[in-house]
N, C-alpha and C positions, 0 to 999 in steps of 0.2 A: 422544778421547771426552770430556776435558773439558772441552774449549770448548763444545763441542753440550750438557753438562748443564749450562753456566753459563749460558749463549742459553737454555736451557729453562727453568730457575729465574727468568731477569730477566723474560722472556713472562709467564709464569704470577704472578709476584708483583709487577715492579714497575713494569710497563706498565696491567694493569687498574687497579692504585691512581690513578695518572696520570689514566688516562679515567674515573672515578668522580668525582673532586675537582667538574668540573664541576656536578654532578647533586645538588651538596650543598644543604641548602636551610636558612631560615632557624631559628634556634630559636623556639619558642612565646613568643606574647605573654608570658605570665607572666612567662619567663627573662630578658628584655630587658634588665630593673634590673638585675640582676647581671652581664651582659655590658656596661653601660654605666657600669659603678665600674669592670671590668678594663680598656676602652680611650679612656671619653673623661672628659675635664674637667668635663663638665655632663650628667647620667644625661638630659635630656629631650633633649640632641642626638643620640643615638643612633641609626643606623639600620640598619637591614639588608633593603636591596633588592635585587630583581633587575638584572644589570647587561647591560643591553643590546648591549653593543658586545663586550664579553669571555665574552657568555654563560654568566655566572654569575652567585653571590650574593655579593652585596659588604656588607662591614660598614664602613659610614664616619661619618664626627661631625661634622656643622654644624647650624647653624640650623636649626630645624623650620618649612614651609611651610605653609600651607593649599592644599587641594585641591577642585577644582570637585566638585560632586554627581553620580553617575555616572563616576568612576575612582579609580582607585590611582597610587601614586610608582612611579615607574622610576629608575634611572642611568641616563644617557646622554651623559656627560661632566661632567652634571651634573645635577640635580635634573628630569627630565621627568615626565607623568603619562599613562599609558594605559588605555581604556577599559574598565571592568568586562568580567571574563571571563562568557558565556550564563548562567552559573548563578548570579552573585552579582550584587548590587545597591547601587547606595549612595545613600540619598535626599537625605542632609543633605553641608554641607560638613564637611569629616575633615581630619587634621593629616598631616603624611610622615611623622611617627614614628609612628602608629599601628599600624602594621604594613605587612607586605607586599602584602595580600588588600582587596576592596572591603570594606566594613562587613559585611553581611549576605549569606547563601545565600538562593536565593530558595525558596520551600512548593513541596512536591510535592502535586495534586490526585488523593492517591491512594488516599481512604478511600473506603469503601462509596458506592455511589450520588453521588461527585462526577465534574464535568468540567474539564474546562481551561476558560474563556473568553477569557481574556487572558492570553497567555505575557511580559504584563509587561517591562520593559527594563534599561537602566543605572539605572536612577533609581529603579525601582517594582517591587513583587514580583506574582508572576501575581493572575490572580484564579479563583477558583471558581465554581460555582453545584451545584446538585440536580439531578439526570436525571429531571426530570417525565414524560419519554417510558417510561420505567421504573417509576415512580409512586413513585419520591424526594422529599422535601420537606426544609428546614431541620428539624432538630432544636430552634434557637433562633433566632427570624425575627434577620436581618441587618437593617442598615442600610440597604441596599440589597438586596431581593430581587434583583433579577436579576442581582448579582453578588454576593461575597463576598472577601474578604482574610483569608486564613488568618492572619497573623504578626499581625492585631491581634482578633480576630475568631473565633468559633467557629464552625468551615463543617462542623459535620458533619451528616448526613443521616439520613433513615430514611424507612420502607414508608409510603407511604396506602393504606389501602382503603375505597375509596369505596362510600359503603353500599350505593348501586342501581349494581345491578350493568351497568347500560348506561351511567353516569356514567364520565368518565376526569377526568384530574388535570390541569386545564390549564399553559398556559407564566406562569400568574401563582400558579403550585400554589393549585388551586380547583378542588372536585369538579363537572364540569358537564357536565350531558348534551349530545350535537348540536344538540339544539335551542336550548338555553341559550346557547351559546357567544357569547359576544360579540366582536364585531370591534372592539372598544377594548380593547387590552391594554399593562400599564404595562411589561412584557420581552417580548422579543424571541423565537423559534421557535430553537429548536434545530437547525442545519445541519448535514448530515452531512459536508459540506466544507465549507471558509472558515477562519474564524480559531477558531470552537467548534472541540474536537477532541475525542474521547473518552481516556479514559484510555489506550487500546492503543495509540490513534495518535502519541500524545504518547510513549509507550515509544520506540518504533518511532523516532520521531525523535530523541529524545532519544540513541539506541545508535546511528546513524549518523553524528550531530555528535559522540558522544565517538572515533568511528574513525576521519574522515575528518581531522578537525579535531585530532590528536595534537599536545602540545606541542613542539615544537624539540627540545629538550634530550632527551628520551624518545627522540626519534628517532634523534639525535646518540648516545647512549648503546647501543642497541641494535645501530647500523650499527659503532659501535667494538668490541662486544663481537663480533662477525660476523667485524669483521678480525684479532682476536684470533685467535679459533677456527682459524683460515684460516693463519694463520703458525705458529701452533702445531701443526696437521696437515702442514705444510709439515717445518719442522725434526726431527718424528715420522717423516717419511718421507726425509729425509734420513741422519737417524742411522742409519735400518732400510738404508739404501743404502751408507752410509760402509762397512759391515763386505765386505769383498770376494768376490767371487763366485767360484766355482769357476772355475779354467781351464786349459790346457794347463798342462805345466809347460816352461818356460823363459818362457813369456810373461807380463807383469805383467796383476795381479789386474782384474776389471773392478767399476767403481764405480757404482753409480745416482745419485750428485751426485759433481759433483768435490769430493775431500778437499779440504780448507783447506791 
């Protein structure tokens, strides 16, 4: 029996330590400088990337690079850079010691009466607009009416009510009757499909790309903790099988795994 509680002990304490290490990530910007007086010679060589090939985070010390607009530093033997992850962005060029992550998370279009227009890319953060179809308007006219950039820009909205009550709120937010409407308009109609999207549909995609599209590691972690569980109910039903079962007497005990 004490082999089986020392098999028991090493499972439960110093196997999940093992499969964790992986899933370790790096420390906050902030703490960098002080991680960079305990291991390198020069606090601006300091890095701590993610390390491609070993699937982990590695803390290493050379030269700081520059990086194109639209990604972040990797390992990958050595200094690589890959593409802003959906939700971040990076406009300008950035250093490899800046961190792990692109520069910026991109805005959520997700106040009162806004839309998505543009879900934006590596480089650029989405864009907004008003639900004129709603009778939304800018709160503070934008730069652009028919779009909006939240990260420099104030996109929030509010109610029109147009005083005659047959008027509506056009796509250039403008109270005008049917009659009035003019077929010269400086934006664009609002689509219920295409690249406009409403806030729900942006949800909607947005919780699909975070499930389908899981990181590596996440995944790696969970299927380890799975084979945990799985060897640990194994050796539980072994111990419960070791202790011998009733049988004739002259004949040896029956076992549900064979003793060691």
């Amino acid at each position: 029996m004490n082999l089986f509680a020392s098999v028991f002990v090493y499972l439960v304490l110093v196997v999940p330590n093992s499969l964790l290490v992986f899933d370790l990530k790096c420390s906050h910007r902030s703490h960098w400088i002080q991680r960079a007086k305990d291991i390198c010679e020069r606090n601006d060589f300091y890095h701590c990337l993610y390390d491609t090939i070993t699937k982990s985070w590695r803390e290493k010390c050379f030269k700081p690079d520059d990086l194109p607009p639209g990604y972040h530093g990797v390992i990958s033997g050595r200094l690589h850079v890959e593409k802003c992850e959906e939700k971040q962005f990076s406009p300008h060029t950035s250093w490899s010691n800046d961190g792990y992550e692109c520069q910026y998370k991109k805005s959520i279009c997700s106040e009162e009466g806004q839309i998505v227009v543009d879900n934006g890319s590596n480089t650029k953060d989405v864009k907004c607009r008003c639900d004129y179809r709603n009778g939304y308007a800018y709160t503070i006219k934008p730069k652009n009416e028919c779009m909006c950039s939240p990260s420099v820009e104030d996109c929030s909205c509010h109610l029109i009510h147009c005083q005659d009550n047959i008027a509506m709120l056009s796509q250039d937010y403008v109270c005008l009757t049917q009659e009035k409407k003019s077929t010269v308009t400086k934006c664009q109609m609002i689509e219920n499909e295409g690249k406009t999207d409403s806030n729900e549909d942006m949800k909607t995609e947005t919780s699909v790309i975070s499930f389908t599209d899981l990181h590596p590691r996440k995944c790696h972690l969970v299927c380890s903790l799975v084979v945990v569980a799985c060897i640990i109910g194994i050796c539980y039903i072994c111990i419960v099988g070791y202790m011998p079962m009733e049988s004739k007497s002259g004949e040896e005990p029956n076992y549900l795994c064979f003793p060691f």
